[in-house]
PALUMKE-223155 format. One record per residue (C-alpha): x, y, z; residue in one letter; chain. Coordinates in Angstrom, 1 decimal. Example, Ala and Ser with C-alpha at 12.3 -4.5 7.8 and 13.67 -1.06 7.14 Angstrom:
REM PALUMKE-223155
@u=12.3, v=-4.5, w=7.8, resn=A, chain=A
@u=13.7, v=-1.1, w=7.1, resn=S, chain=A
REM end
This chain:
REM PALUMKE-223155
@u=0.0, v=0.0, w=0.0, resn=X, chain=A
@u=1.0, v=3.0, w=-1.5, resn=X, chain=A
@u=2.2, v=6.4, w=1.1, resn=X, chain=A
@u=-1.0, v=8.5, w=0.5, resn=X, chain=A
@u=-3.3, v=5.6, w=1.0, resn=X, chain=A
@u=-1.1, v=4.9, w=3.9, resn=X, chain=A
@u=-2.5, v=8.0, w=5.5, resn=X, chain=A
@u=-6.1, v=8.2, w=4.4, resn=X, chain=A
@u=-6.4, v=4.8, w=5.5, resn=X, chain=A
@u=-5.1, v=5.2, w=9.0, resn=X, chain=A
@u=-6.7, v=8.4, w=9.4, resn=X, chain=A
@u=-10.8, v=6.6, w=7.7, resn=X, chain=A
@u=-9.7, v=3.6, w=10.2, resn=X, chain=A
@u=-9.7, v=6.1, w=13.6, resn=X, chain=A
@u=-12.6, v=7.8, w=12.3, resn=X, chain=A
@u=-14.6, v=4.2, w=11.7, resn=X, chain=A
@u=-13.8, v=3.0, w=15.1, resn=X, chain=A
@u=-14.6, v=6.5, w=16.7, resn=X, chain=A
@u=-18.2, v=5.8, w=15.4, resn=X, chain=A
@u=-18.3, v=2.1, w=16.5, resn=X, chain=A
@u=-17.5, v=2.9, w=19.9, resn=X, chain=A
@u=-20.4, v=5.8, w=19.7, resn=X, chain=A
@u=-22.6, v=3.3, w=18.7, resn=X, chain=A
@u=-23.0, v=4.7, w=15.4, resn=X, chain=A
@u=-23.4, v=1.1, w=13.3, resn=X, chain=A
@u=-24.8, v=2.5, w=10.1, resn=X, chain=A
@u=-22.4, v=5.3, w=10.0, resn=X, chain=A
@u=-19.0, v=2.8, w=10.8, resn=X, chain=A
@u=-20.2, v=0.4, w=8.0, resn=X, chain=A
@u=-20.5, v=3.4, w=5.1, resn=X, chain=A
@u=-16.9, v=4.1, w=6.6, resn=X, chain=A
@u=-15.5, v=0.8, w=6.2, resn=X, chain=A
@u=-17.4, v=0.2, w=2.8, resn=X, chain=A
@u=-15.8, v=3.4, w=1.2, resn=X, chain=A
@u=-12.6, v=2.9, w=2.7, resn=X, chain=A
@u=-12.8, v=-0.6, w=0.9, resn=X, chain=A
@u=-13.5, v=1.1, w=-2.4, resn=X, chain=A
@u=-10.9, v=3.6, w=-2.4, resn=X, chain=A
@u=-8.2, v=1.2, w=-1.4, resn=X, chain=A
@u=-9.3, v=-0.4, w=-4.8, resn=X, chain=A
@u=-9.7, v=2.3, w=-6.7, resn=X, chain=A
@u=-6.2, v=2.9, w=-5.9, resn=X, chain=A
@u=-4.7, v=-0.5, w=-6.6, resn=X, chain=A
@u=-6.2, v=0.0, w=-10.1, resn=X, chain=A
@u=-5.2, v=3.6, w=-10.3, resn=X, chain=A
@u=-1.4, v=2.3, w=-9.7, resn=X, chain=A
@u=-1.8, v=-0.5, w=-11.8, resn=X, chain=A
@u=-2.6, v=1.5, w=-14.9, resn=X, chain=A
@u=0.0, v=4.2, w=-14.1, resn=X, chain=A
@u=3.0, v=1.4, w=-13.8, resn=X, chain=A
@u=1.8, v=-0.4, w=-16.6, resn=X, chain=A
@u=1.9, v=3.3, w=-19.0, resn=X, chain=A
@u=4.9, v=3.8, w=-17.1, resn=X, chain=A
@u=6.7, v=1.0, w=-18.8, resn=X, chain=A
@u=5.3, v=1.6, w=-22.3, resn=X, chain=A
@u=6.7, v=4.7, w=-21.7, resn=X, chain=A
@u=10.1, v=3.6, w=-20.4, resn=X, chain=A
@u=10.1, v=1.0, w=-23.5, resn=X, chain=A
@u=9.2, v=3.4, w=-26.0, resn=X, chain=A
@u=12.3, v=5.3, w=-27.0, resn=X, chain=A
@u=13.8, v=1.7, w=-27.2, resn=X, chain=A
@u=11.3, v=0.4, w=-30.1, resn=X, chain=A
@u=11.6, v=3.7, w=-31.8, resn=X, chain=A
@u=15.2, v=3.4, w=-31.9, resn=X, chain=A
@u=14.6, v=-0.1, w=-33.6, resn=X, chain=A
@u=12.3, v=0.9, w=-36.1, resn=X, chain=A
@u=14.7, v=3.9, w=-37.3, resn=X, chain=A
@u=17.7, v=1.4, w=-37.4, resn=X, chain=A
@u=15.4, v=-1.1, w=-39.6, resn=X, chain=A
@u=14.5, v=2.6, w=-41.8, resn=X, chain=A
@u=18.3, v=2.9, w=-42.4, resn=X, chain=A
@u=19.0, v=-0.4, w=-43.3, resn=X, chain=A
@u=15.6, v=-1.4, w=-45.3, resn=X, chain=A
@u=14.6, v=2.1, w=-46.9, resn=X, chain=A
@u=12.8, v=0.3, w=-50.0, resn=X, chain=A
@u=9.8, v=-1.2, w=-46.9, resn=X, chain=A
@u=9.2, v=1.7, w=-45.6, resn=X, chain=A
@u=9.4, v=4.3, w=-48.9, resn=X, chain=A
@u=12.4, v=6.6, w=-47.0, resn=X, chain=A
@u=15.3, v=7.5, w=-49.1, resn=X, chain=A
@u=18.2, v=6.1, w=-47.0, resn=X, chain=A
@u=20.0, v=9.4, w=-46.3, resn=X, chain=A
@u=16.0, v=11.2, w=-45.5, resn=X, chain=A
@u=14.7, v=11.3, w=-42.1, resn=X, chain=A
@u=11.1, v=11.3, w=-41.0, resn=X, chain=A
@u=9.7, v=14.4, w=-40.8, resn=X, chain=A
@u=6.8, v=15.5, w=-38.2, resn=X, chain=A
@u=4.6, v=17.4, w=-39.9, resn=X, chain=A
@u=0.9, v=19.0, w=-39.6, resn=X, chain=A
@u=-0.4, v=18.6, w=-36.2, resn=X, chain=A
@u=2.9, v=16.5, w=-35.0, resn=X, chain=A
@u=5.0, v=19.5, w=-35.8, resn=X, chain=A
@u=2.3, v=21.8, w=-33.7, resn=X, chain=A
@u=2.5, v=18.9, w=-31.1, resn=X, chain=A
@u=6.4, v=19.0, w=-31.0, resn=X, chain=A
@u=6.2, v=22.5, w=-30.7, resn=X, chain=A
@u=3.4, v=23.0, w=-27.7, resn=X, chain=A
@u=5.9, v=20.4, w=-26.0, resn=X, chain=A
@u=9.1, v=22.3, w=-26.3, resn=X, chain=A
@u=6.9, v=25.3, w=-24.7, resn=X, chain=A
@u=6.6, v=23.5, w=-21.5, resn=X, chain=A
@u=9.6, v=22.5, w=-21.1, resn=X, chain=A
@u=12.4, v=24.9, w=-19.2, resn=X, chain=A
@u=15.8, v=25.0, w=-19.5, resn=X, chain=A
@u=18.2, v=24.9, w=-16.7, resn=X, chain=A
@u=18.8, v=28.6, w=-16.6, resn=X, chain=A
@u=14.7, v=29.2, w=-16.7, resn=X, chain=A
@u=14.2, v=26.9, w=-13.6, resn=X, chain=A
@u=16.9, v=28.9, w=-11.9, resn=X, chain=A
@u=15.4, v=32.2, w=-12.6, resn=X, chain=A
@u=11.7, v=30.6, w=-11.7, resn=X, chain=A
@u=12.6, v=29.1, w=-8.2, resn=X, chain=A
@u=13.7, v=33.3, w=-7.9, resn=X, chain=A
@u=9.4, v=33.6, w=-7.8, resn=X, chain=A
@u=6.8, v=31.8, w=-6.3, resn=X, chain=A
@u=7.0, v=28.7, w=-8.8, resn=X, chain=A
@u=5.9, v=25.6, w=-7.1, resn=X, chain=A
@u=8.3, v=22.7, w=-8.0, resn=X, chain=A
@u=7.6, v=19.2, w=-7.7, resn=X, chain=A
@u=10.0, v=16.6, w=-8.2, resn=X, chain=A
@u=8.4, v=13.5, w=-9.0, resn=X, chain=A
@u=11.4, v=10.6, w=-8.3, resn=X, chain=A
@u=11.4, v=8.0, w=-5.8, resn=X, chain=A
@u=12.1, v=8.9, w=-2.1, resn=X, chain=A
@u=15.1, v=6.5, w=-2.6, resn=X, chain=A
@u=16.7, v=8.5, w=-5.3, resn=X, chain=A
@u=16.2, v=11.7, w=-3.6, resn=X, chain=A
@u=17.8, v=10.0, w=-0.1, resn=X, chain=A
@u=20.5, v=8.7, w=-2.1, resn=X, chain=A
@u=21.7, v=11.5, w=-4.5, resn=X, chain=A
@u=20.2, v=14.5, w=-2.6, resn=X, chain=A
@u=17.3, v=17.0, w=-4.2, resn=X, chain=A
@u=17.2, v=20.5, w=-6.0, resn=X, chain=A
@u=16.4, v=23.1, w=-3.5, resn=X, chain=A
@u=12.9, v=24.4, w=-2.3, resn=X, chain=A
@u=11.4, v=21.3, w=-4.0, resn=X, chain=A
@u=8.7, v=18.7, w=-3.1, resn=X, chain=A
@u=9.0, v=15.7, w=-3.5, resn=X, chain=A
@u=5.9, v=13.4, w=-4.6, resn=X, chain=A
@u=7.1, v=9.9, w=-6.8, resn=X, chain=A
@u=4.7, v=9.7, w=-9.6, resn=X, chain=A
@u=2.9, v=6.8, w=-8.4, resn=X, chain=A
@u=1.2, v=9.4, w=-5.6, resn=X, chain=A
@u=1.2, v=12.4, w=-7.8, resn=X, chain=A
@u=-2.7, v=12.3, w=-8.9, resn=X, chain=A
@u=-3.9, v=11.3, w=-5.7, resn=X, chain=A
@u=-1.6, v=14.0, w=-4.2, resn=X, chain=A
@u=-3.0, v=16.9, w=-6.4, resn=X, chain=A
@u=-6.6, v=15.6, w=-5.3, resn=X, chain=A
@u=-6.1, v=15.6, w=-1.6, resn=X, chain=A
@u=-8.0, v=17.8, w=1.2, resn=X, chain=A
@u=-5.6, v=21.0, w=1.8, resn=X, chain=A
@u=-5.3, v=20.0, w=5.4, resn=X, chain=A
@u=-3.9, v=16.7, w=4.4, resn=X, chain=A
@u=-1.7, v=17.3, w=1.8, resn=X, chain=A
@u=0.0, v=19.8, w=4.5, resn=X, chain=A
@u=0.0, v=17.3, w=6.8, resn=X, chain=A
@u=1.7, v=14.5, w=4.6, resn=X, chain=A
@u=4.0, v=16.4, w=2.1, resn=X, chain=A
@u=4.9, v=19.9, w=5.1, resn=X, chain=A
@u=4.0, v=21.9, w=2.4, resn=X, chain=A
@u=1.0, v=23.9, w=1.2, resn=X, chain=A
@u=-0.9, v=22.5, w=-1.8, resn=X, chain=A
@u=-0.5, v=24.0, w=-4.9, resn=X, chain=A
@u=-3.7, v=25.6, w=-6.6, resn=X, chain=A
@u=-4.4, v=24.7, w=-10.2, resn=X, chain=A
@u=-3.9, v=28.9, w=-10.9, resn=X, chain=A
@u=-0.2, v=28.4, w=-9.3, resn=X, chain=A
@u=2.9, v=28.2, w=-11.9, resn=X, chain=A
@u=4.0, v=24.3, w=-11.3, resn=X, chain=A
@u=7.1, v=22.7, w=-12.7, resn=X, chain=A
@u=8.0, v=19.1, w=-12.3, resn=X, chain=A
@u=11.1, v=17.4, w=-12.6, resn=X, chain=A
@u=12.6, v=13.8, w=-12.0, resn=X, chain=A
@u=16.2, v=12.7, w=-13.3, resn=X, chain=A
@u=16.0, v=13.0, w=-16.5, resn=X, chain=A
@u=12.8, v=14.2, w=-18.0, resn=X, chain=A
@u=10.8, v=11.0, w=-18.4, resn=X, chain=A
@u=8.2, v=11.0, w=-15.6, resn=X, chain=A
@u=8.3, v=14.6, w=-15.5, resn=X, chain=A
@u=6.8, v=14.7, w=-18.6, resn=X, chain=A
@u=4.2, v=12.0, w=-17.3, resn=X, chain=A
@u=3.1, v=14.4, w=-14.5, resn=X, chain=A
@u=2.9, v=17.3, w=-16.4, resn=X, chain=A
@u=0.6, v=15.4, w=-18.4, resn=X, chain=A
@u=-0.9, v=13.9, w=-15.2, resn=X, chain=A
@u=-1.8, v=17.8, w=-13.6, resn=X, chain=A
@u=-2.7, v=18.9, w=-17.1, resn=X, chain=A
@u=-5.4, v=16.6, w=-17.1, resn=X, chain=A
@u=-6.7, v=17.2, w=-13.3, resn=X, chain=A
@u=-7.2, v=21.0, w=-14.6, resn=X, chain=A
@u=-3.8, v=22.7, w=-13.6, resn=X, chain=A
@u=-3.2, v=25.1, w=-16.3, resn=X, chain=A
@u=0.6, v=26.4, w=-15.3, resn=X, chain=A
@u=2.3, v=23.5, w=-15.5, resn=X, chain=A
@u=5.9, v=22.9, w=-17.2, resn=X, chain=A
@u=8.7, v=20.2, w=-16.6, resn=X, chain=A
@u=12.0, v=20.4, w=-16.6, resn=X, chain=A
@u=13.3, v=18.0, w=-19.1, resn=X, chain=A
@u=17.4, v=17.8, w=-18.1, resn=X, chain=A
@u=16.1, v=16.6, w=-14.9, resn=X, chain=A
@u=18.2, v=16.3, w=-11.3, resn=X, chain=A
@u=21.0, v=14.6, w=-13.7, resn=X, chain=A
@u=21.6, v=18.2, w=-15.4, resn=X, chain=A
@u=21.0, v=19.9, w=-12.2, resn=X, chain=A
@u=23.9, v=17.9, w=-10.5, resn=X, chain=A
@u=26.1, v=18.3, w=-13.3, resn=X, chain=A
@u=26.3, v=22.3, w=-12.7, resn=X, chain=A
@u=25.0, v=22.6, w=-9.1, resn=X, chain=A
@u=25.5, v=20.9, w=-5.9, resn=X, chain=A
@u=22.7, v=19.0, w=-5.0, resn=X, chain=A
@u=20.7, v=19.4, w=-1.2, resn=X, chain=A
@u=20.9, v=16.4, w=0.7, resn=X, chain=A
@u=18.2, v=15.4, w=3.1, resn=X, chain=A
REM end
């Protein structure tokens, strides 16, 4: 069981036997029953997000592949060997929208200078291990959505931090660009509309800064 349902299970648990002890029996069973079906909820919710996490992780292998075969079998797929393939139409407007919301080194530098909320989405482990980039919160991916949806209150109490609003300028990072990009697109989704990554990740950061350890 995941951190965040960690805590809302503990904390729907204390509540359940408050009302069992008051003698509320209707009340407790609603409690157990919809702590029941959030726990799954969740379970799925992680499920589909490690499983799109892999595709993801596996994709910039098979496209590798397929550009290999390009170069040495141009006559199946129509390429002249020396061309490239080209985005165009809406993958060229695609490319371009994602270069937007990406930031550069220098821009995240200049943005932690404001009230930018930074969210860096590796595992605790990694962060432990090779340290963090200042003034940064860290939420792994896997409790990102759930994070963003939390009561206030609790997403103070978990994370010591106040929760960002979807009107706040958010940038997420990770170690190099791939799950950053995956929350982005995550927040995007749940309605946040300032929301960039930072695509060199903490392994650029390191390379010119020294990172904060915990």
């Amino acid at each position: 069981m995941g951190r965040v349902k960690d805590f809302l299970h503990c904390k729907s648990n204390k509540k359940s036997k408050r009302l069992k002890k008051e003698g509320r029996e209707a009340e407790h069973r609603a409690t157990v029953c919809n702590v029941k079906g959030n726990i799954f909820t969740e379970c799925k919710r992680e499920y589909m997000e490690q499983t799109e996490e892999y595709r993801d992780t596996d994709r910039d292998g098979r496209q590798a592949k397929d550009m290999e075969k390009m170069r040495k079998f141009p006559q199946r797929s129509g390429l002249n060997p020396v061309q490239e393939p080209r985005a165009v139409g809406g993958s060229s407007r695609r490319l371009c929208a994602e270069a937007e919301r990406g930031v550069s080194y220098e821009e995240l530098k200049e943005l932690k200078k404001s009230s930018v909320v930074h969210i860096d989405v590796r595992e605790r482990w990694e962060v432990d291990r090779d340290g963090k980039i200042p003034a940064s919160i860290n939420i792994p991916l896997k409790e990102l959505v759930e994070a963003l949806q939390m009561d206030p209150t609790d997403f103070r109490e978990l994370y010591n931090q106040k929760m960002p609003a979807k009107s706040d300028h958010v940038v997420f990072s990770c170690f190099a660009g791939s799950r950053s990009k995956q929350a982005l697109n995550f927040a995007t989704s749940l309605g946040f509309s300032r929301v960039q990554h930072f695509p060199g990740g903490f392994e650029e950061w390191a390379k010119r800064e020294h990172p904060e350890k915990k």
